[in-house]
N, CA, C and O of each residue as an XYZ file, in Angstrom:
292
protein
N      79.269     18.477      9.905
C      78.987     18.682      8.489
C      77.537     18.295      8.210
O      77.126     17.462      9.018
N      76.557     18.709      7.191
C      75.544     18.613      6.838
C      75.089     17.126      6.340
O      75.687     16.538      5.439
N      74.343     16.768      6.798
C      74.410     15.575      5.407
C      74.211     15.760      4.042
O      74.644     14.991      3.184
N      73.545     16.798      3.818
C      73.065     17.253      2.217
C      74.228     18.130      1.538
O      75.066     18.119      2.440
N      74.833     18.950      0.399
C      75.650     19.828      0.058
C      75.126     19.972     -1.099
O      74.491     19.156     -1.767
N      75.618     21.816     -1.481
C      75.253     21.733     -2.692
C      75.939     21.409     -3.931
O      77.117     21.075     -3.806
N      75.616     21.429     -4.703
C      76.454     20.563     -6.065
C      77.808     21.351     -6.485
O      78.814     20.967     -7.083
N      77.367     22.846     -5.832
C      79.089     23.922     -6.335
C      80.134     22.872     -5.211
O      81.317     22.680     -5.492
N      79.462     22.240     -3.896
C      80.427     21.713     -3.088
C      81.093     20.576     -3.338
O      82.267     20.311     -3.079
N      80.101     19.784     -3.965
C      80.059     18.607     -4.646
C      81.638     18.656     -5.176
O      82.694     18.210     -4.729
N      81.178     19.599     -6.624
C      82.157     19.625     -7.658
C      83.358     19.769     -7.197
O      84.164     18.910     -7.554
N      83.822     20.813     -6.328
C      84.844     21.307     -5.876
C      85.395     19.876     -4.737
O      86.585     19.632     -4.537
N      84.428     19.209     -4.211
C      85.262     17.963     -2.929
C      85.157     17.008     -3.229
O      84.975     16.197     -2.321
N      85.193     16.581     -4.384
C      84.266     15.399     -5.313
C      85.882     14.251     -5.007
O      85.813     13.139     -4.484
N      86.685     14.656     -5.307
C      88.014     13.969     -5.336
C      88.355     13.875     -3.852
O      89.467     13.404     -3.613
N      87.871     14.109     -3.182
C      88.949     13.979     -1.625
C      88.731     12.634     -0.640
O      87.689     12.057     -0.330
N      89.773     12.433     -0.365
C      89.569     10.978      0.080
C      88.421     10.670      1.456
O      88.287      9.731      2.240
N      87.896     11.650      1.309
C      87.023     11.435      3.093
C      85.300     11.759      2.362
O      84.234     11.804      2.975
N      85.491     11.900      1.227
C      84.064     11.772      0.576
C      83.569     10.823     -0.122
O      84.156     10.194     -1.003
N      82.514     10.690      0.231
C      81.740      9.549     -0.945
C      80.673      9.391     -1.324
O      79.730      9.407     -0.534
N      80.502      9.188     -2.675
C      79.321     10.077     -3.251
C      78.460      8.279     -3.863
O      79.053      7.468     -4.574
N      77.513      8.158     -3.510
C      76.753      7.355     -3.614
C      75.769      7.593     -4.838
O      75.312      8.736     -4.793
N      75.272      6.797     -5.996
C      74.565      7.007     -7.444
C      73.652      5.893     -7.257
O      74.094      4.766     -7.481
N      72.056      6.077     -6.759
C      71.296      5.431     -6.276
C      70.038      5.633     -7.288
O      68.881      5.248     -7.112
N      70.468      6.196     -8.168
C      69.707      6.768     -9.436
C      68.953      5.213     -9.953
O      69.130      4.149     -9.361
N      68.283      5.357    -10.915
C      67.524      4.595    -11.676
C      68.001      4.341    -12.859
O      68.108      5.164    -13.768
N      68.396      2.854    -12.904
C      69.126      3.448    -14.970
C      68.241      3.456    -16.309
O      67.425      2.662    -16.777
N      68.663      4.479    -16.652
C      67.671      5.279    -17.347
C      67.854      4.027    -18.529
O      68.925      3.505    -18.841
N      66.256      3.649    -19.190
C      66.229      2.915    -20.881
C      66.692      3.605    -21.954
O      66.723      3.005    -23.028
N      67.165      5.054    -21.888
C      67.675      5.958    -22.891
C      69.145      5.636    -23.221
O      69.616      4.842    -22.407
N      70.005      6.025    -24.185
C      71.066      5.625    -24.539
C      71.906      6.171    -24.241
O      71.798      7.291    -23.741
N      73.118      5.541    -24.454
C      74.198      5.762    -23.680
C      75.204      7.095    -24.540
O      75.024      7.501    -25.688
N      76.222      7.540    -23.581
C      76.612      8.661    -24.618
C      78.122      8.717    -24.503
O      78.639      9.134    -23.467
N      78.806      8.332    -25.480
C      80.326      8.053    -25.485
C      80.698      6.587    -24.884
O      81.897      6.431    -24.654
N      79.942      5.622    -24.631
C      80.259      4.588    -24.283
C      79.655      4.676    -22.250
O      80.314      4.017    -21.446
N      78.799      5.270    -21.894
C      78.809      5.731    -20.472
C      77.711      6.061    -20.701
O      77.497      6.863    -21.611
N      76.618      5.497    -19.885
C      75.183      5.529    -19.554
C      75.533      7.457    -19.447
O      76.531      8.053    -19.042
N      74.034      8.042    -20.085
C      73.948      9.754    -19.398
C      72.962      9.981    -18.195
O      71.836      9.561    -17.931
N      73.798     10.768    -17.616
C      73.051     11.134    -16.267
C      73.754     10.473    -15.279
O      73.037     10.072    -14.362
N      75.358     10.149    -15.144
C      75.424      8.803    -14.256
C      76.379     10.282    -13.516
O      76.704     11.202    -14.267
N      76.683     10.317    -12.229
C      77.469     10.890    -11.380
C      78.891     10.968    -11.710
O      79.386      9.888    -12.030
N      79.448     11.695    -11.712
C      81.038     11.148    -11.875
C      81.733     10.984    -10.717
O      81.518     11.801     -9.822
N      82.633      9.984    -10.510
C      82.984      9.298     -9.339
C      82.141      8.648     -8.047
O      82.624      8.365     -6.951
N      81.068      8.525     -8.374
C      80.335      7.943     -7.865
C      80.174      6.760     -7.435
O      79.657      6.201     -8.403
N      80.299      5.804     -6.409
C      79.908      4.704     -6.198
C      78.239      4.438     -6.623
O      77.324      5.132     -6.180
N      78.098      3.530     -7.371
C      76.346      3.209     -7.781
C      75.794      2.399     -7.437
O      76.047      1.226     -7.712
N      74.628      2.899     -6.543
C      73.870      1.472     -6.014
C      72.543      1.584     -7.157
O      71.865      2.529     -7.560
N      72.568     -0.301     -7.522
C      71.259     -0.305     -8.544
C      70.252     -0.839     -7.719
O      70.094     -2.000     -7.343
N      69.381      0.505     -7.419
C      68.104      0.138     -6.930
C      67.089     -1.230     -6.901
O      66.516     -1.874     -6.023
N      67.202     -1.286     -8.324
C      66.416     -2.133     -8.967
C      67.015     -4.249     -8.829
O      66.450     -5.341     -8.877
N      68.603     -3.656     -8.627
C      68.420     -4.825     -8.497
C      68.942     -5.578     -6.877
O      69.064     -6.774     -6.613
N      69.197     -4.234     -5.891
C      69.484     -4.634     -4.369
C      68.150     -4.386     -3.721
O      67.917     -5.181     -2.811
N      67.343     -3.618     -3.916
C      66.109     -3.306     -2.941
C      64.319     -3.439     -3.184
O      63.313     -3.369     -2.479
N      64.651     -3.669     -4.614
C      63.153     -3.978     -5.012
C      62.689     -5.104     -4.999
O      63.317     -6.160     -4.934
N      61.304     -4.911     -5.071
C      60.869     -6.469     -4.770
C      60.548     -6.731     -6.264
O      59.775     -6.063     -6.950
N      61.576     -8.277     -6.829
C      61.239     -8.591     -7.993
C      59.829     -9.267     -8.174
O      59.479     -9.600     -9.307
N      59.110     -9.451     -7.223
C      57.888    -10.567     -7.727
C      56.723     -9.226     -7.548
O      55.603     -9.535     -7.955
N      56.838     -7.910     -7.040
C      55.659     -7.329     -7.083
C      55.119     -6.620     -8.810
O      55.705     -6.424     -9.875
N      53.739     -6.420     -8.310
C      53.127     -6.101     -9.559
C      53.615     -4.624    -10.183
O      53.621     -4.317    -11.375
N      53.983     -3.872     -9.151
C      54.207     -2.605     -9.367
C      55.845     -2.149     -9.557
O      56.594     -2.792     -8.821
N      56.398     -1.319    -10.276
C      57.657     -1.258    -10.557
C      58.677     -0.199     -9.235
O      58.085      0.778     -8.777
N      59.417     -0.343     -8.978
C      60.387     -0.108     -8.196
C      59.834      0.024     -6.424
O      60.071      0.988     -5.697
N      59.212     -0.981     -6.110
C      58.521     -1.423     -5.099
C      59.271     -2.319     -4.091
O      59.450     -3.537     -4.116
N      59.888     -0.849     -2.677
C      60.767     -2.044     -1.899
C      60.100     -3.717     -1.527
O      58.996     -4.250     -1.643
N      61.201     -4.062     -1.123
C      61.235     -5.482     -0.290
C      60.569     -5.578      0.731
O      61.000     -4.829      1.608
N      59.487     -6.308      1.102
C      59.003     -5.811      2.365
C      59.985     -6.145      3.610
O      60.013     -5.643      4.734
N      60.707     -7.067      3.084
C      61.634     -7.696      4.395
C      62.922     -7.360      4.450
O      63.827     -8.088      4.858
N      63.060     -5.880      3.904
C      64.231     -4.845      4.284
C      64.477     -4.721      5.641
O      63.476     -4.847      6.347
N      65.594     -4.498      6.240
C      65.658     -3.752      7.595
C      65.613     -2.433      7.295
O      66.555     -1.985      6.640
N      64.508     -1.516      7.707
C      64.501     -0.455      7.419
C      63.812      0.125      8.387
O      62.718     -0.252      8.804
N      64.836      1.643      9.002
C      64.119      2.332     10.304
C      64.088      3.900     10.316
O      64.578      4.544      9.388
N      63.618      4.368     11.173
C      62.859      6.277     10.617
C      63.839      6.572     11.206
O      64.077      6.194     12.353
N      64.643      7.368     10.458
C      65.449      8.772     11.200
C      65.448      9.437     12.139
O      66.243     10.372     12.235
């Protein structure tokens, strides 16, 4: 299987137990709509960027950690 799919695939395998859809998005300062941040994935597991991988003490905003384990594909 691909690692990437497109979103018609998405929609249609979104429920099946051997998928999992990861929301690594940014949360948006805009407001929320029906009680539920907009723009958020549905069924999505959400990772918050901001507060597992960035470095809180740098000057610049959403700026990894330098002391991630992190390796090239």
């Amino acid at each position: 299987m691909a690692d990437l799919v497109s979103a018609a695939w998405l929609d249609e395998n979104r429920r099946r137990d051997d998928v999992i859809i990861l929301d690594a998005g940014l949360r948006s300062p805009v407001s929320q709509v029906g009680g539920e941040e907009a723009g958020v994935i549905p069924c999505a597991l959400r990772i918050d960027l901001d507060t597992r991988f960035c470095d809180p003490d740098s000057d610049l905003p959403h700026m990894l950690q330098s002391d991630l384990p992190v390796s090239a594909a």
